[in-house]
N, CA and C of each residue as an Amber inpcrd file, in Angstrom:
protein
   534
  -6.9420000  -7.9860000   0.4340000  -7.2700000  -8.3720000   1.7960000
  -6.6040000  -7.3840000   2.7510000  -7.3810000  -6.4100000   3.2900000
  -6.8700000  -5.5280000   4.0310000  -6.2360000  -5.7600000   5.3620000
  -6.6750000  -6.9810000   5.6460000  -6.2230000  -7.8980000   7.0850000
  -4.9220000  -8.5140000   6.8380000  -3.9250000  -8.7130000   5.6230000
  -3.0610000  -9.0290000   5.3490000  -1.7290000  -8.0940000   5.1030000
  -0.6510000  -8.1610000   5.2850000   0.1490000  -7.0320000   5.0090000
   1.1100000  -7.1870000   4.1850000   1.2860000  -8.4070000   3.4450000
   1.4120000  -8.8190000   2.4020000   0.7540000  -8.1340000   1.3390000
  -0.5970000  -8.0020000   1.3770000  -1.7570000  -7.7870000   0.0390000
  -1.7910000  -6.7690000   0.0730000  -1.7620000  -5.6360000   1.7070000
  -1.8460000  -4.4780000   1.5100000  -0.5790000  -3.5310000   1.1160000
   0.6510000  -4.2470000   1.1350000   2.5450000  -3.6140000   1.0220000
   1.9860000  -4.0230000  -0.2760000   1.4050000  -5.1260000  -1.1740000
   1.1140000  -4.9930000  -2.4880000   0.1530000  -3.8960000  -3.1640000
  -0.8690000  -3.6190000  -2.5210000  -1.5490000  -2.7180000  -3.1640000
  -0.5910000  -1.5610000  -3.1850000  -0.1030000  -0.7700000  -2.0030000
   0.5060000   0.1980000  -2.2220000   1.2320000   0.2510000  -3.0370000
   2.1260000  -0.9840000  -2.9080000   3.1970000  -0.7080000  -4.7290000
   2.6450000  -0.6290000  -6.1890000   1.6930000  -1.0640000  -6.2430000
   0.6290000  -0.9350000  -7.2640000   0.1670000   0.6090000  -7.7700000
  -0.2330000   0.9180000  -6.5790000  -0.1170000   2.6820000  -6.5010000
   0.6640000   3.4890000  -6.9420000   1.8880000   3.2200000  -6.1030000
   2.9340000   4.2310000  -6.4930000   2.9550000   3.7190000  -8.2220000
   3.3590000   2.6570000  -8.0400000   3.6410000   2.2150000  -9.5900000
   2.7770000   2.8230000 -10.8980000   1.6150000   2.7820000 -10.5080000
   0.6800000   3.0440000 -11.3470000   0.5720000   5.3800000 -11.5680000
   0.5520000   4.9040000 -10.2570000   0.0100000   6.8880000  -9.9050000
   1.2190000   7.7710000  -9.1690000   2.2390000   6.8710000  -8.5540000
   3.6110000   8.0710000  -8.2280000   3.1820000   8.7680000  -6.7810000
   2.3550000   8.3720000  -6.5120000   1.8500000   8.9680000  -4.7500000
   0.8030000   8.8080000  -4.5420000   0.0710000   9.1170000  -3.5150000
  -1.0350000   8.2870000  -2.4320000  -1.0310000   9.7520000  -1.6690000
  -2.3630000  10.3240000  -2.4860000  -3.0800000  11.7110000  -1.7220000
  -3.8590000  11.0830000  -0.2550000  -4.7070000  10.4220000  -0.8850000
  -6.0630000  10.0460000   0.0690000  -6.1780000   8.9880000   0.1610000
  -6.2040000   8.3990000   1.2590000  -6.7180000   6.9570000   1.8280000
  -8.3430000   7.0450000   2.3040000  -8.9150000   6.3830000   1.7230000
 -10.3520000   6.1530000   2.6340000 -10.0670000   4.5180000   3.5210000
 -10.2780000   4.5340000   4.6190000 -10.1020000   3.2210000   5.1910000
 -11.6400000   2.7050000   5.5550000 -12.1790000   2.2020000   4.0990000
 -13.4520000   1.9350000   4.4900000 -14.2160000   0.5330000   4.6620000
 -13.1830000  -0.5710000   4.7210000 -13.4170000  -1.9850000   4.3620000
 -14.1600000  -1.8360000   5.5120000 -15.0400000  -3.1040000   5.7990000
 -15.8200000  -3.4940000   6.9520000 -16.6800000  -4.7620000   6.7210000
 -16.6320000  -5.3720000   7.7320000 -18.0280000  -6.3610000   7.7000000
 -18.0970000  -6.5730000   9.0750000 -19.6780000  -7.5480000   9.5620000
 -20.5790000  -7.3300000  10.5450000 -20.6600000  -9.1780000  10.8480000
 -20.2730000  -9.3230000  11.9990000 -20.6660000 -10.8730000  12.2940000
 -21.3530000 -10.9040000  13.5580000 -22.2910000 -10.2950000  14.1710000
 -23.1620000  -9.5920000  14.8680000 -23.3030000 -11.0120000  16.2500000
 -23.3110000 -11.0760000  17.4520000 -23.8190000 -11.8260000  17.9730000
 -24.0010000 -11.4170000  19.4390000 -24.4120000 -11.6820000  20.4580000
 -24.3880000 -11.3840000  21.8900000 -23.2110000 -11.5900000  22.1160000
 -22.3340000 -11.1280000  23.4850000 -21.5450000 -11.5450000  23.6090000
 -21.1520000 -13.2770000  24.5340000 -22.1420000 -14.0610000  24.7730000
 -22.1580000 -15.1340000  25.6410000 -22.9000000 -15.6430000  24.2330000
 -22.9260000 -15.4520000  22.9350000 -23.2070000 -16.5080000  22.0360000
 -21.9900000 -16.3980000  20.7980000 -21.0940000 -14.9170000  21.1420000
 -20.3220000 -15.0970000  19.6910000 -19.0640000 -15.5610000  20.1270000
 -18.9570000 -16.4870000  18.6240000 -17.7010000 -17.1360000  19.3370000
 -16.2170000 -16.3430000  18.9720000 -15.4550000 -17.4460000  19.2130000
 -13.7730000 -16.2580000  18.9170000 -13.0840000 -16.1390000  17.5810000
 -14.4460000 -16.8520000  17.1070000 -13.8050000 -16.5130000  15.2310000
 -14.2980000 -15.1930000  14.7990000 -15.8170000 -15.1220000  15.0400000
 -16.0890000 -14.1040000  14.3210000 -15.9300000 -12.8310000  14.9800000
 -15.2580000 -13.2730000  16.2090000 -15.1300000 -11.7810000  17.4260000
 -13.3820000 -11.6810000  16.2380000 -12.7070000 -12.4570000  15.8360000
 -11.2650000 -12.1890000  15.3320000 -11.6880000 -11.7460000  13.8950000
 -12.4720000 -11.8690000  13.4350000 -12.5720000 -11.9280000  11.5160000
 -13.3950000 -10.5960000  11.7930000 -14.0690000  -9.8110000  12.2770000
 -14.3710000  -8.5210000  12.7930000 -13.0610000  -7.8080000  13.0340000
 -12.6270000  -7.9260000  13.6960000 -11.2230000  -7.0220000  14.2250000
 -10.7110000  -6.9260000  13.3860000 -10.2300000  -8.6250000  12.6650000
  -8.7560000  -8.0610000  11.3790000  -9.0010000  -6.8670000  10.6450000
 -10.6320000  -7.3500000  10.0000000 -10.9560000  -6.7940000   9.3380000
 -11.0660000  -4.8050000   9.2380000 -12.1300000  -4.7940000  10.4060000
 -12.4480000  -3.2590000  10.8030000 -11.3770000  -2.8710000  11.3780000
 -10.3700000  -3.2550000  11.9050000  -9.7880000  -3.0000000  13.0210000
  -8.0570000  -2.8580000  12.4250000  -7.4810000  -4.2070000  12.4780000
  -6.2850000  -4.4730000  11.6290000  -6.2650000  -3.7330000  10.9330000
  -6.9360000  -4.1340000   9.5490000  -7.0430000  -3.0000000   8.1030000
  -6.8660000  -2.0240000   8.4260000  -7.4980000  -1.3690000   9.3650000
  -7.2530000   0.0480000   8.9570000  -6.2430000   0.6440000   9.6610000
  -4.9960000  -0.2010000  10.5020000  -3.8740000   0.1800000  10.8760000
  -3.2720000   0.1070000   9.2470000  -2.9560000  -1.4060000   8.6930000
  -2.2990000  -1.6510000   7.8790000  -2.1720000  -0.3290000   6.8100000
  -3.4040000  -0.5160000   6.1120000  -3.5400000   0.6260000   5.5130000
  -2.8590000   2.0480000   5.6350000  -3.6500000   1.8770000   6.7370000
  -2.3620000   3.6760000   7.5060000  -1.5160000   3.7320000   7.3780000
  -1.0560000   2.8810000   8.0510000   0.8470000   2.6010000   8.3390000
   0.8730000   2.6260000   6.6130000   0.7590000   1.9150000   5.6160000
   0.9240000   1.5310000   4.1220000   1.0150000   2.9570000   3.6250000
  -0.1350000   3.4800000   3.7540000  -0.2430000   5.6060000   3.3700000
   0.6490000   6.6440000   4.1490000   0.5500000   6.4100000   5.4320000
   1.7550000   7.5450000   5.9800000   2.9800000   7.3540000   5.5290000
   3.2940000   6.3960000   5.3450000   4.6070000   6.1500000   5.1980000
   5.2620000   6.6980000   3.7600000   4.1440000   6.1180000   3.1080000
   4.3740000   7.1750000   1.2990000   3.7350000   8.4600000   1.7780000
   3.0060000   9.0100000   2.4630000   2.7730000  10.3730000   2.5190000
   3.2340000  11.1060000   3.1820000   4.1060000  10.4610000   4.1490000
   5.7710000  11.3780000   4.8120000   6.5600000  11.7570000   3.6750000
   7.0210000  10.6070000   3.3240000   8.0350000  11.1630000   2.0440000
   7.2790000  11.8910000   1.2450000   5.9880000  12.4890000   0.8460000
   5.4820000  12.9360000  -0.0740000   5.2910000  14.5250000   0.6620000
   5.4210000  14.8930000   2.2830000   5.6040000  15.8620000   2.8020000
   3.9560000  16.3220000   2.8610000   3.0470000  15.3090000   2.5440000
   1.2510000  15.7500000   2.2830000   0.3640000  14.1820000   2.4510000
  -0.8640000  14.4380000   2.6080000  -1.7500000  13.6730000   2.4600000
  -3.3160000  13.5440000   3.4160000  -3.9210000  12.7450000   3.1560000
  -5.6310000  12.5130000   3.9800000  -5.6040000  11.0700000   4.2230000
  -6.0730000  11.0800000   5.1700000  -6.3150000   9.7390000   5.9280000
  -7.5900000   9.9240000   6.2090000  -8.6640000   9.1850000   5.9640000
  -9.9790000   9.4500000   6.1060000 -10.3410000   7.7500000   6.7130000
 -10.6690000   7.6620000   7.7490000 -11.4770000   6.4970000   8.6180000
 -12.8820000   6.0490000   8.7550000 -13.3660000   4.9630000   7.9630000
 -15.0580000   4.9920000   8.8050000 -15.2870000   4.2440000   9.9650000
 -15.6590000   5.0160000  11.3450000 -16.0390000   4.7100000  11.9320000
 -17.7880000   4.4500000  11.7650000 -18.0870000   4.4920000  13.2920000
 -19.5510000   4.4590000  13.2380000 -20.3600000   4.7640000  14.7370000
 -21.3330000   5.2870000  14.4060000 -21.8400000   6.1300000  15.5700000
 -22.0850000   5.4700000  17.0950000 -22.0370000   3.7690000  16.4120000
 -22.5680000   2.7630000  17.7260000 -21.0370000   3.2370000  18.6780000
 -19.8890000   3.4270000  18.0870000 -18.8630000   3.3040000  18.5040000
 -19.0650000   4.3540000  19.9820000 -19.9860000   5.3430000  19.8210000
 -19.9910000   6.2360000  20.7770000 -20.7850000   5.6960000  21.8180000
 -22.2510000   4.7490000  21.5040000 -23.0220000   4.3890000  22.3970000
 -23.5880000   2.7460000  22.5300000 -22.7840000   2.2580000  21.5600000
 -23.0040000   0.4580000  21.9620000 -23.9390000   0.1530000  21.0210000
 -24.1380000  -0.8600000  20.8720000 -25.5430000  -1.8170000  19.7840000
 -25.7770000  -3.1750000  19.7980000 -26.4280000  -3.2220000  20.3800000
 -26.9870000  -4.8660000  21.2710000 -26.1530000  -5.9610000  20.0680000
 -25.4460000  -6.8120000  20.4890000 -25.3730000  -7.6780000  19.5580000
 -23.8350000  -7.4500000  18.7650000 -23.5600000  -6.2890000  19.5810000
 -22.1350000  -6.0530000  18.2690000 -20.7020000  -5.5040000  19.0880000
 -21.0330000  -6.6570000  20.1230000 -19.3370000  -6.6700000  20.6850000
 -18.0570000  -6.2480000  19.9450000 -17.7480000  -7.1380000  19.0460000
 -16.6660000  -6.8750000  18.1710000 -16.7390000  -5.8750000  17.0000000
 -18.3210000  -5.4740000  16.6960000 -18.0270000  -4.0110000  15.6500000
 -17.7190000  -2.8300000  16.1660000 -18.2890000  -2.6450000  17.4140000
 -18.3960000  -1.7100000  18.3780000 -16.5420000  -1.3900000  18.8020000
 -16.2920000  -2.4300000  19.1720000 -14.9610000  -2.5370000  19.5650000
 -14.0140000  -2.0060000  18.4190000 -14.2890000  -2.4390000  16.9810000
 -13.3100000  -2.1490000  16.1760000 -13.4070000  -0.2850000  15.7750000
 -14.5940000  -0.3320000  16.1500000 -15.2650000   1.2690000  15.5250000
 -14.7290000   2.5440000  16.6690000 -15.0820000   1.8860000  17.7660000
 -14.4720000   2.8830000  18.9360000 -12.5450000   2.9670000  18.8770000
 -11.9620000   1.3260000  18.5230000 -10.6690000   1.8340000  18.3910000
 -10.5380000   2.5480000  17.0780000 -10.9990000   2.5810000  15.9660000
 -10.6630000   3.5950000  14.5240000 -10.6560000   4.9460000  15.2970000
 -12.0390000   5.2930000  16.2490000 -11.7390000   6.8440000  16.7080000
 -10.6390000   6.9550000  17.4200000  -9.7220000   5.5010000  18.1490000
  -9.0820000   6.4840000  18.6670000  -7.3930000   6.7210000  17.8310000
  -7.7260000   5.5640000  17.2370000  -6.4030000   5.4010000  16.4600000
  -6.1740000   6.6170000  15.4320000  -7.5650000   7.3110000  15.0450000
  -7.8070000   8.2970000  14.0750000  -6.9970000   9.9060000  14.8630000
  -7.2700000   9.8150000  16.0770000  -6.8410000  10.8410000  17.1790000
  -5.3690000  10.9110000  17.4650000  -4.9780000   9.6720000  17.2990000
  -3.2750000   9.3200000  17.7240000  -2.4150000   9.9020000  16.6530000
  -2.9000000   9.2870000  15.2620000  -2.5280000   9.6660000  14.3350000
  -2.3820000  11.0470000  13.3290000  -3.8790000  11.7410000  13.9150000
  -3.6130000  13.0690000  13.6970000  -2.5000000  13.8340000  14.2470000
  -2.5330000  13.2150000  15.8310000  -1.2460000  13.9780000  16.4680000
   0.2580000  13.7030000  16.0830000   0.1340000  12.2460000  15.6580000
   1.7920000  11.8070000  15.0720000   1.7680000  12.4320000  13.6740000
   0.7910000  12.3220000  12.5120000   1.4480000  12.5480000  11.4720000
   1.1450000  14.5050000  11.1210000   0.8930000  15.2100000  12.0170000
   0.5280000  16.6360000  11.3770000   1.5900000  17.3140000  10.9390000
   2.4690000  17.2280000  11.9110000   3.8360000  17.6370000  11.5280000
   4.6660000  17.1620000  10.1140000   3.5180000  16.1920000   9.4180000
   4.3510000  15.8740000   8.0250000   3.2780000  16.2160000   7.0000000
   2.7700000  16.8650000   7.4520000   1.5320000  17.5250000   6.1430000
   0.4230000  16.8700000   6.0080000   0.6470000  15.9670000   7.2660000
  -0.5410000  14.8300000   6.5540000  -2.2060000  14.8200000   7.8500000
  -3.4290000  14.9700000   7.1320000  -4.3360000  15.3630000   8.6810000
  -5.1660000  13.8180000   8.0780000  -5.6450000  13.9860000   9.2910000
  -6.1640000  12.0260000   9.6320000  -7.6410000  12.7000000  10.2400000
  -8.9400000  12.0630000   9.3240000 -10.1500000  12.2720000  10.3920000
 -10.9860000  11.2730000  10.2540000 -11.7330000  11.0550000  10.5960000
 -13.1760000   9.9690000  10.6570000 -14.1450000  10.4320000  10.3010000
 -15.0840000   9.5990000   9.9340000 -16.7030000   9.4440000   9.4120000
 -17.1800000   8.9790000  10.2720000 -18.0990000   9.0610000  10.9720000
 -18.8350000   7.6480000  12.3450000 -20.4460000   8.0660000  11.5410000
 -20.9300000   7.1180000  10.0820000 -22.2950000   7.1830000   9.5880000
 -23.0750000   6.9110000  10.8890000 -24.4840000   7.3740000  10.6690000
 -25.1980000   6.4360000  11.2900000 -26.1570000   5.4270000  10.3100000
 -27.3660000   5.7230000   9.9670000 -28.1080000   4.7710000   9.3390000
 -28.2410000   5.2850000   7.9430000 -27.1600000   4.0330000   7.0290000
 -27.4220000   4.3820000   6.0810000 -28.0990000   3.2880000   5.1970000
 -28.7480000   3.9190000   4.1400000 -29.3640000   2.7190000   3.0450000
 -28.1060000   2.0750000   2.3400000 -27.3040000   0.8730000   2.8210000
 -26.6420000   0.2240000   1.9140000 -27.3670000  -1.7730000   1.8460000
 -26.4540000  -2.5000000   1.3390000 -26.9520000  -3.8070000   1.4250000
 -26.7330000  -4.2550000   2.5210000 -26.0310000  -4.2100000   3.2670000
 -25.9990000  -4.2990000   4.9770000 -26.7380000  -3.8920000   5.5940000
 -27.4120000  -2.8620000   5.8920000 -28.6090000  -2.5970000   6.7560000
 -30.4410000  -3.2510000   5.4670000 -29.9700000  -3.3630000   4.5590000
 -31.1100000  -3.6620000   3.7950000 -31.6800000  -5.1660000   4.4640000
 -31.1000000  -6.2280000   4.7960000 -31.6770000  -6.8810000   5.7650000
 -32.1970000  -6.7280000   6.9610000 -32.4710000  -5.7040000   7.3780000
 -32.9980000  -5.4870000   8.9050000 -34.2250000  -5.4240000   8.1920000
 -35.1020000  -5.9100000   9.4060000 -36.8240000  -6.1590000   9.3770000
 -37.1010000  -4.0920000   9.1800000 -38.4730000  -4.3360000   8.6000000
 -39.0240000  -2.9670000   8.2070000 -39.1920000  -1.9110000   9.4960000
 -39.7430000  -3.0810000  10.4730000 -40.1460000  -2.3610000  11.8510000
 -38.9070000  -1.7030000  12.4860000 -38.0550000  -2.2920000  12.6120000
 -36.9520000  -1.4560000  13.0990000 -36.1410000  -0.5060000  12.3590000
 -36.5330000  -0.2890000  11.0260000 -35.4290000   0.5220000  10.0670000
 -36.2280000   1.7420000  10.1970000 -37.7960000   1.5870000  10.4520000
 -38.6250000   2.6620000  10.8130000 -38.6440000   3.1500000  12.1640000
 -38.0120000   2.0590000  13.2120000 -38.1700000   2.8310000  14.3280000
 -36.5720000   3.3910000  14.7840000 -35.9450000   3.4540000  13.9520000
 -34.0780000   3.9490000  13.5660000 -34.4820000   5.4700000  13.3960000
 -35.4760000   5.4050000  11.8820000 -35.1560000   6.4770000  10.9270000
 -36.2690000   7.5440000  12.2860000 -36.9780000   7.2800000  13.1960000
 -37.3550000   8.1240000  14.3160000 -36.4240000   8.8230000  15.0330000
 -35.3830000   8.2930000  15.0080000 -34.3550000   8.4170000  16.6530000
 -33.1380000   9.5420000  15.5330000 -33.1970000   9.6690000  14.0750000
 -32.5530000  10.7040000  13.3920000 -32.7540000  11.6990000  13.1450000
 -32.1590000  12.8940000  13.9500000 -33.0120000  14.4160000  13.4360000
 -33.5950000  14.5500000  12.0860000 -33.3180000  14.2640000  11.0370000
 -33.8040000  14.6260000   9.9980000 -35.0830000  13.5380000   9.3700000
 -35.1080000  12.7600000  10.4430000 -35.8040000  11.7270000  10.1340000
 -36.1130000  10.8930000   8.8360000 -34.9960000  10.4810000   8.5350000
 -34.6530000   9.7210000   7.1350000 -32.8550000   9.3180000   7.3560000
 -32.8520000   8.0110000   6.9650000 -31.7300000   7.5640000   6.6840000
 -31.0030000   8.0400000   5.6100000 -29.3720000   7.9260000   5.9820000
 -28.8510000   9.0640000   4.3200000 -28.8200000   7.7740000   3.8460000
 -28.0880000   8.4600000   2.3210000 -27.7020000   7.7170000   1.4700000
 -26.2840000   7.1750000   1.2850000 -25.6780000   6.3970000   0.6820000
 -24.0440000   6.4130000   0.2640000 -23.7060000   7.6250000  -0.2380000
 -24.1430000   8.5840000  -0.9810000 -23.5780000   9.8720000  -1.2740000
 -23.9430000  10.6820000   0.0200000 -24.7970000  10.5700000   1.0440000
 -24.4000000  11.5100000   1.9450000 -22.9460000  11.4940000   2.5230000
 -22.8600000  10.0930000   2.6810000 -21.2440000  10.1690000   3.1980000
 -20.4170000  10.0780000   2.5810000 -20.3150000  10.1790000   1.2000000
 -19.5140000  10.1380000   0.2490000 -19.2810000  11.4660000   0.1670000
 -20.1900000  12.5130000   0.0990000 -19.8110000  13.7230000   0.4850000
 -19.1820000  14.6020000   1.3330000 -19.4490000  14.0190000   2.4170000
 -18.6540000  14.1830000   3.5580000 -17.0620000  14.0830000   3.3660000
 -16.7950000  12.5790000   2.7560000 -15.2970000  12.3550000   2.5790000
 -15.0580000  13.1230000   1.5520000 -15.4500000  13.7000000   0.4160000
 -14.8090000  14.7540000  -0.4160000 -13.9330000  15.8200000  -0.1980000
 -15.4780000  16.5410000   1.1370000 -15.0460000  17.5150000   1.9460000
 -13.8940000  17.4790000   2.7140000 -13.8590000  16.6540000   3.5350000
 -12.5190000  16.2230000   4.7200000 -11.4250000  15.8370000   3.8920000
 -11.3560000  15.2280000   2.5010000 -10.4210000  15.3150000   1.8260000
  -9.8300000  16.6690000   0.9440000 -10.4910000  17.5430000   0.8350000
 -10.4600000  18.4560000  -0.1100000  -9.7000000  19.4420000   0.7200000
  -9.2240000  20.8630000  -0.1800000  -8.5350000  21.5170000   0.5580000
  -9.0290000  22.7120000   1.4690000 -10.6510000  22.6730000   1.5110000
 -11.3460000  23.6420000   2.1170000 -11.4580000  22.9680000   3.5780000
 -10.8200000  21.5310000   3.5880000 -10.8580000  20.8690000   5.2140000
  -9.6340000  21.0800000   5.9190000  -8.5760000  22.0720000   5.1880000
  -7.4790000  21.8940000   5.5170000  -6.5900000  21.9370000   6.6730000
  -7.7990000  22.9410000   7.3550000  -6.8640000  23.0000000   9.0330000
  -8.0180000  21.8320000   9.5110000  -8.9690000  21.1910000   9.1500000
  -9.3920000  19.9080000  10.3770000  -8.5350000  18.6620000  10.1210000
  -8.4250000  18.3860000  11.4220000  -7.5280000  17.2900000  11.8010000
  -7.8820000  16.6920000  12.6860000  -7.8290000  15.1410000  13.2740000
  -8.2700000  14.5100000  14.3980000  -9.8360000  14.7210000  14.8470000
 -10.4380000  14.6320000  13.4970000 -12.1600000  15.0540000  14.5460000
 -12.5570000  13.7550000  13.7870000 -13.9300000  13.7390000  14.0270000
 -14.8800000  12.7500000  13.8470000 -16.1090000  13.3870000  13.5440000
 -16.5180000  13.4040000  12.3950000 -17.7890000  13.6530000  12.0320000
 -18.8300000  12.9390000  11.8500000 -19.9990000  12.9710000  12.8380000
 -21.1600000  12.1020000  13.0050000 -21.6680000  12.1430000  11.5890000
């Protein structure tokens, strides 16, 4: 439970225990409780945040901290593209996605000086089981509004994080890649 810091001070010890250091963090948990804002109420505006939002402090804080002492490391964030321009219905994803960019920015600047570079992902439309419920008409009138006109896949952005993790990303730090 990434919203917990209990579960997440446990995973990390698990880590070290198991593997002796913590290269790469992907902070990719998420879920969607979608509503207007004059219909959603203050649970699922809070169970959004812990989640997208919380987590991926916890997490951080959980990885820098072994990747100071380790003098290295990647912090990799998913944001998401609404974060730049809004999405009817998604007060609280929007909210959690715009703070990852900025928390992703803060953090590049606090942790560079310890070897460690911090960046983001902001997907836009991808084919996972979360967007697989949207009606046909609108997944077609999405995949219009994308230069390449097609939604990626999970390995498009899985690729992406390879890259930003790998050592050919080594001087980027603090960006956000659409």
């Amino acid at each position: 439970n990434v919203a917990d810091n209990s579960s997440v001070n446990s995973l990390f010890e698990k880590v070290l225990t198991e593997y002796g250091c913590v290269d790469v963090l992907v902070n990719n948990a998420g879920i969607l409780m979608d509503g207007t804002l004059v219909k959603m109420e203050e649970d699922q505006f809070d169970a959004v945040i812990n989640v997208n939002l919380k987590g991926v402090y916890l997490c951080g804080r959980g990885a820098a901290t072994i990747m100071k002492e380790q003098g290295s490391g990647v912090i990799l964030n998913a944001s998401s593209v609404v974060a730049h321009n809004g999405n009817y219905g998604q007060t609280n994803y929007v909210a959690t996605k715009a703070g990852v960019i900025g928390m992703t920015k803060v953090w590049a600047r606090e942790l560079g000086k310890d070897g460690i570079r911090v960046n983001a992902i902001a997907p836009g439309f991808i084919t996972t089981e979360m967007t697989a419920q949207m009606p046909e008409k609108i997944i077609k009138m999405m995949s219009e509004k994308v230069p390449v006109k097609r939604w990626g896949e999970p390995e498009d952005v899985a690729n992406a994080y390879c890259f930003l993790a790998s050592e050919e990303a080594s001087y980027i730090s603090g960006m956000v890649l659409n």
